[in-house]
C-alpha positions as a Markdown table, in Angstrom:
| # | Residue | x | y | z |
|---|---|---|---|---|
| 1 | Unk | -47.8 | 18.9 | -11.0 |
| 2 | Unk | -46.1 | 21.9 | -8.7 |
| 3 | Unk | -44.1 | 23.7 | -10.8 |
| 4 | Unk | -42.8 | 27.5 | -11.2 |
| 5 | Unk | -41.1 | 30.1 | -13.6 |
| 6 | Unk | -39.8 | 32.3 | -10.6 |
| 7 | Unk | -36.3 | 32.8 | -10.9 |
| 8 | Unk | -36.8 | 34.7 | -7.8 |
| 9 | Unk | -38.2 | 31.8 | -6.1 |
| 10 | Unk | -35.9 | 29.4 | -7.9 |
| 11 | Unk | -32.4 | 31.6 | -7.3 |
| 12 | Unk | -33.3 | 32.3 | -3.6 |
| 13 | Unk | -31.5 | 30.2 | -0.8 |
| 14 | Unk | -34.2 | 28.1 | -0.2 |
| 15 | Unk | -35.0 | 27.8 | -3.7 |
| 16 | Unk | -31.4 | 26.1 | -4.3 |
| 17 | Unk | -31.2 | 24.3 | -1.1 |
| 18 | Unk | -35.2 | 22.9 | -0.7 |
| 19 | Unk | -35.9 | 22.7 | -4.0 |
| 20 | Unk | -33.0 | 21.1 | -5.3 |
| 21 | Unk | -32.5 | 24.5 | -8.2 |
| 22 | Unk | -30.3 | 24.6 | -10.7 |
| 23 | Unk | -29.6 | 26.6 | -13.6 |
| 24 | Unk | -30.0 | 25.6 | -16.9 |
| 25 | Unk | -26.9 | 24.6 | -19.2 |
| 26 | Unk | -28.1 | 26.4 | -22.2 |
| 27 | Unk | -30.9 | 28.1 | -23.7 |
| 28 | Unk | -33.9 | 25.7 | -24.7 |
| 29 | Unk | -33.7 | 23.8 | -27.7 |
| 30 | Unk | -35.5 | 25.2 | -30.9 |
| 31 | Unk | -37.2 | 21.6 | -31.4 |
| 32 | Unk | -38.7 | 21.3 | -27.9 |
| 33 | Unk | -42.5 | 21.0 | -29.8 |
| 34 | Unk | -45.7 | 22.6 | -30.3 |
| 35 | Unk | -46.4 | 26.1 | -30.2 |
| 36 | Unk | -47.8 | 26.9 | -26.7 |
| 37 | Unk | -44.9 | 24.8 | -24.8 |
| 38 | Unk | -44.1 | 26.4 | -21.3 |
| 39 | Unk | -40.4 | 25.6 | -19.6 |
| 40 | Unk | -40.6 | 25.2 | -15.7 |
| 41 | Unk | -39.1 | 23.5 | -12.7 |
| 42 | Unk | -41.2 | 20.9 | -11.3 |
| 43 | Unk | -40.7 | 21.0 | -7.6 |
| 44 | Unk | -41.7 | 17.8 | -6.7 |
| 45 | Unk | -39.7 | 16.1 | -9.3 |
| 46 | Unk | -37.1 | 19.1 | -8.8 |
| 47 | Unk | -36.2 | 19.1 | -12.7 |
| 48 | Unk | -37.6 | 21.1 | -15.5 |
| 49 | Unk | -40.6 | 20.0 | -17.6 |
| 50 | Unk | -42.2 | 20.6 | -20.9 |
| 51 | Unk | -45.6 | 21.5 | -20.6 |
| 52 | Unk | -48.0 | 21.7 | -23.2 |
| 53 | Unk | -50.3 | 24.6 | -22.2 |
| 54 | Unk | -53.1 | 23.4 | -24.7 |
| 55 | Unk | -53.5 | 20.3 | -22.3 |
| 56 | Unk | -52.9 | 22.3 | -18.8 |
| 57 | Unk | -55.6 | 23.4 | -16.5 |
| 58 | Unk | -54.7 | 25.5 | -13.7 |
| 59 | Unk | -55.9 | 24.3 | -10.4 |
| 60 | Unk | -54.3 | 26.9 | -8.0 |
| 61 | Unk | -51.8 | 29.6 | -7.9 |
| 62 | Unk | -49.7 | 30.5 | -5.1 |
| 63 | Unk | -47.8 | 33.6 | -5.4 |
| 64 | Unk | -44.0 | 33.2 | -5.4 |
| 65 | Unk | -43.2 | 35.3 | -2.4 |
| 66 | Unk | -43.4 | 34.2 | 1.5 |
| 67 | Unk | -46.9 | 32.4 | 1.1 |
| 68 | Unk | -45.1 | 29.7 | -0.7 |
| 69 | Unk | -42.7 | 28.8 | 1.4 |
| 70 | Unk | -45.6 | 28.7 | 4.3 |
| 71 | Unk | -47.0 | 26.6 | 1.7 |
| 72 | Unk | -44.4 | 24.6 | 0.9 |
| 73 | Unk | -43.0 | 24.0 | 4.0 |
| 74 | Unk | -47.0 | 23.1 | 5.7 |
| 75 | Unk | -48.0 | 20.8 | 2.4 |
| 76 | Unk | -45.6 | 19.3 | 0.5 |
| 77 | Unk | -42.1 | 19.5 | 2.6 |
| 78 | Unk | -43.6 | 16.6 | 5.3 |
| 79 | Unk | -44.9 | 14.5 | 2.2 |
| 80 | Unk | -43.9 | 11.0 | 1.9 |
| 81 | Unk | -42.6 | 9.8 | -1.7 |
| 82 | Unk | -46.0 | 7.7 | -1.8 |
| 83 | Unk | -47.8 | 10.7 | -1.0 |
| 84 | Unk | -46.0 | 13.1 | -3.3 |
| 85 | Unk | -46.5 | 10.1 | -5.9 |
| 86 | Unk | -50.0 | 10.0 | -5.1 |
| 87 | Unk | -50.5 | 14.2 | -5.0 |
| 88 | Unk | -48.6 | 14.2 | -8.8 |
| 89 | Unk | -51.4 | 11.0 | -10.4 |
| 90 | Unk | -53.9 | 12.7 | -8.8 |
């Protein structure tokens, strides 16, 4: 999974126009689960996602600034959906 907690990221132009951003209708639900539960936009599936931190291991971190938009627009922008399917089973 790619996914981010930027709102500076996620409110920026291309955060609303690449990444498909949208603001949330509501604060989250008190029921959402287990203690340790994280609240983020999934870029690839450009909606947000529970994620159970107990079960997450962190494999990279790109900083939310220019360097992931060079990122971005390098790795995942020119994806196909088999390979963005592939890159999110992986």
């Amino acid at each position: 999974m790619l996914c981010t907690k930027s709102q500076q990221l996620l409110t920026s132009v291309n955060g609303r126009l690449s990444l498909n951003y949208f603001a949330p209708k509501g604060p989250p639900k008190s029921y959402l689960g287990p203690d340790h539960l994280a609240v983020a936009w999934d870029i690839l599936m450009q909606d947000y996602r529970n994620i159970n931190m107990d079960q997450c291991d962190l494999i990279q971190e790109i900083p939310a600034n220019d360097d992931f938009w060079i990122y971005f627009n390098e790795n995942i922008y020119p994806m196909s959906a088999q390979q963005k399917f592939n890159f999110m089973n992986s």
